[in-house]
N, C-alpha and C positions, 0 to 999 in steps of 0.2 A: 133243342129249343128252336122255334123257329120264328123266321123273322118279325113277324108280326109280333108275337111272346114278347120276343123281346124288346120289340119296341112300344109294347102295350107296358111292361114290368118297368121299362125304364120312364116313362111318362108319368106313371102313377107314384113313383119313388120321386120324383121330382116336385111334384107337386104337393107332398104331404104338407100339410097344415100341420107346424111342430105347436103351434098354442094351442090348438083343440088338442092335440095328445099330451100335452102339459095338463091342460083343464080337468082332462077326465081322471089323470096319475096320481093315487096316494100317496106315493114317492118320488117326485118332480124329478130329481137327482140321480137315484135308480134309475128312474125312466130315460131318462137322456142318455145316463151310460151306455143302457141295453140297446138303445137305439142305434147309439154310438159306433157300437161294435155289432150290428144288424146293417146298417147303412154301410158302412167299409169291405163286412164281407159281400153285402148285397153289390156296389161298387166293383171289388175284384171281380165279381161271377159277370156283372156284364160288360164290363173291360175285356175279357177272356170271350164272351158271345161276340162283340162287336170289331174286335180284332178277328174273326174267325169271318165274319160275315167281311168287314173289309178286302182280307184276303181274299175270298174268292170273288169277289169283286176286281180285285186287280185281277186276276190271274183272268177271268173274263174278257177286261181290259186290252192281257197279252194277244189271247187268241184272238180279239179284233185287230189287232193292231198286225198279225201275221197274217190275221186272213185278206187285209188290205193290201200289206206289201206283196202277198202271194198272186192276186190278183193284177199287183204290177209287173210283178214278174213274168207271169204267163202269156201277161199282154203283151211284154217286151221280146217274149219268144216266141208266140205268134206272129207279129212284126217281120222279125228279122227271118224265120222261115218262110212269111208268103214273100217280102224280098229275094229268098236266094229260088224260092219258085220261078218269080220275074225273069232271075235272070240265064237262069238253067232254059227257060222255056223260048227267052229270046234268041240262046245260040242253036235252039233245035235240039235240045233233050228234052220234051216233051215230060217221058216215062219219069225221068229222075224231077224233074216240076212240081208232077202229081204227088210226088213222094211227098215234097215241101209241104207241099199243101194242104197235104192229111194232116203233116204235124201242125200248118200251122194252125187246124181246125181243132187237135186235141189240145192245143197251147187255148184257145180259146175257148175252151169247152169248162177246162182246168179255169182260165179266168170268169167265167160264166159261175162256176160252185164256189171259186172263194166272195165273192161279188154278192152270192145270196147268202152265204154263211155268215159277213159281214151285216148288211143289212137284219137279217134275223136277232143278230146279236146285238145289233142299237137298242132299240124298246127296253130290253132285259136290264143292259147295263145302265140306260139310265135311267128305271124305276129303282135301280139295285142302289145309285149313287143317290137318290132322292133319301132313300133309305138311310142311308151311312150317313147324310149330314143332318138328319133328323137325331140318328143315336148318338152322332156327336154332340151335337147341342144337349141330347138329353143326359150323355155322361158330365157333359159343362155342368149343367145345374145340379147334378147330382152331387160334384163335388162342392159347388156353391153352397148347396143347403149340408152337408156335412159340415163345413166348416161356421155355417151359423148353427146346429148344434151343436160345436162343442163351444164355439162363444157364446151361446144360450148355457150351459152347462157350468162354463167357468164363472159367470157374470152370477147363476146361480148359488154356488158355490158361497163369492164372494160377499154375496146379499144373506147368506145362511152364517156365515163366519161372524157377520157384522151385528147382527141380530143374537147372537148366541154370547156377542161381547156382553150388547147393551141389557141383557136381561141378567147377565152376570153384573153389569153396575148396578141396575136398580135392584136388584137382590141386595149386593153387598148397602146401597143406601138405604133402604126397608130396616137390614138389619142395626144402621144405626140409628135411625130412629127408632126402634123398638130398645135398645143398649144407648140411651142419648148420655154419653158420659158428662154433658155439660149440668144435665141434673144433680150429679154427686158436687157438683160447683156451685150450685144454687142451694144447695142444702149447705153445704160449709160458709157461703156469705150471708145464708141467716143466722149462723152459727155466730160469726162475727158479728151481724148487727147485734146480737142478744148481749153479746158481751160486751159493745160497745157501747150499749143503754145502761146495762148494767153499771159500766165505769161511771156513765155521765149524773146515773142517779146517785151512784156514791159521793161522785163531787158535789152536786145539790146538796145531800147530806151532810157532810163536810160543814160546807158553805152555811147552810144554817143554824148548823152548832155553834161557829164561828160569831156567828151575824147576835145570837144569843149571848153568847160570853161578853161581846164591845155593850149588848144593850145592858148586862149586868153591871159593868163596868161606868157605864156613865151613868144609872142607875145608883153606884154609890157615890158617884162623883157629886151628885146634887144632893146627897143627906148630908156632906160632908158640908159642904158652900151652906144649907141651913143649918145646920148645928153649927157653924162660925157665926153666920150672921145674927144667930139669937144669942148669943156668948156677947156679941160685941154691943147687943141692947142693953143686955142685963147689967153691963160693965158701963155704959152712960147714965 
């Protein structure tokens, strides 16, 4: 995979729009799992690319970093050979001077090649490190947006549990209105009012029978008081 890929594959994972791919899912829940577990392996594969690109990025790193110090070195050996040139040359060894001198011309020859190898290797390493903190950011949000799928996932979940209560109550409240056992209650207290009329028309009954008897009663009461009082004419 190379580095572009990868950090083309990782920019686009980063960026998915998870409510357009909810909007479009027949199965919100499904979908977020599948995602789930697509985004984690997608995750692992570019954790594994972008460790892989970092290291050789370090290791690029090293050989600048040796090809600098080599350059120091070279330069510190060229130095001190054209030095013992100086001084070979000062007592009149001429022959053994020249000797110095060649070396100290390959000590700088050697500083000369690590000096460009350096240099060549700047530009590379730092488009390579432009690179790497671009994939890190883009592994950052990758794990970002993972972990708002599975809070989108769990939050769905618990929006589907709650929903699945309340259609389970209005079911069960449907079925008591359709079974209203308060009606078998309204039928038994007409049951009683009926009985209860019923008592109070037999007391009426009662009561008028009653009210008849006292009106017979004083009914002979006044034949009696006139059959006295014509007794007591006839008798004067």
């Amino acid at each position: 995979m190379t580095k572009q890929t990868i950090l083309g594959r990782v920019g686009q994972l980063a960026k998915a729009n998870i409510n357009a791919l909810l909007d479009q899912a027949e199965d919100p829940q499904k979908m977020l799992d599948q995602l789930i577990r697509d985004y984690t392996n997608n995750i692992a594969e570019a954790e594994q690319a972008v460790a892989s690109t970092i290291g050789n990025l370090r290791l690029m790193e090293q050989d600048h970093r040796e090809d600098v110090e080599a350059a120091g070195e070279w330069g510190g050996k060229a130095l001190a050979a054209s030095r013992k040139a100086d001084e070979l040359r000062t007592s009149g060894q001429g022959a053994e001077a020249d000797t110095f001198d060649n070396l100290a011309k390959v000590a700088l020859q050697r500083q000369l090649q690590s000096e460009r190898e350096a240099r060549t290797a700047e530009p590379t390493i730092a488009a390579q490190t432009e690179v790497v903190d671009k994939l890190k950011e883009g592994l950052s949000q990758m794990r970002a947006k993972l972990g708002e799928l599975k809070a989108k996932r769990d939050e769905l979940v618990a929006r589907s549990k709650s929903a699945q209560a309340q259609n389970q109550m209005m079911d069960a409240v449907k079925n008591i209105d359709v079974l209203d056992p308060t009606s078998e209650l309204s039928r038994f207290e007409d049951k009683v009012r009926r009985e209860e009329a019923k008592a109070v028309g037999k007391q009426e009954l009662a009561a008028s029978s009653l009210d008849a008897q006292f009106e017979q009663l004083d009914a002979l009461g006044d034949g009696a008081e006139i059959e006295a009082r014509l007794a007591a004419l006839k008798a004067a």
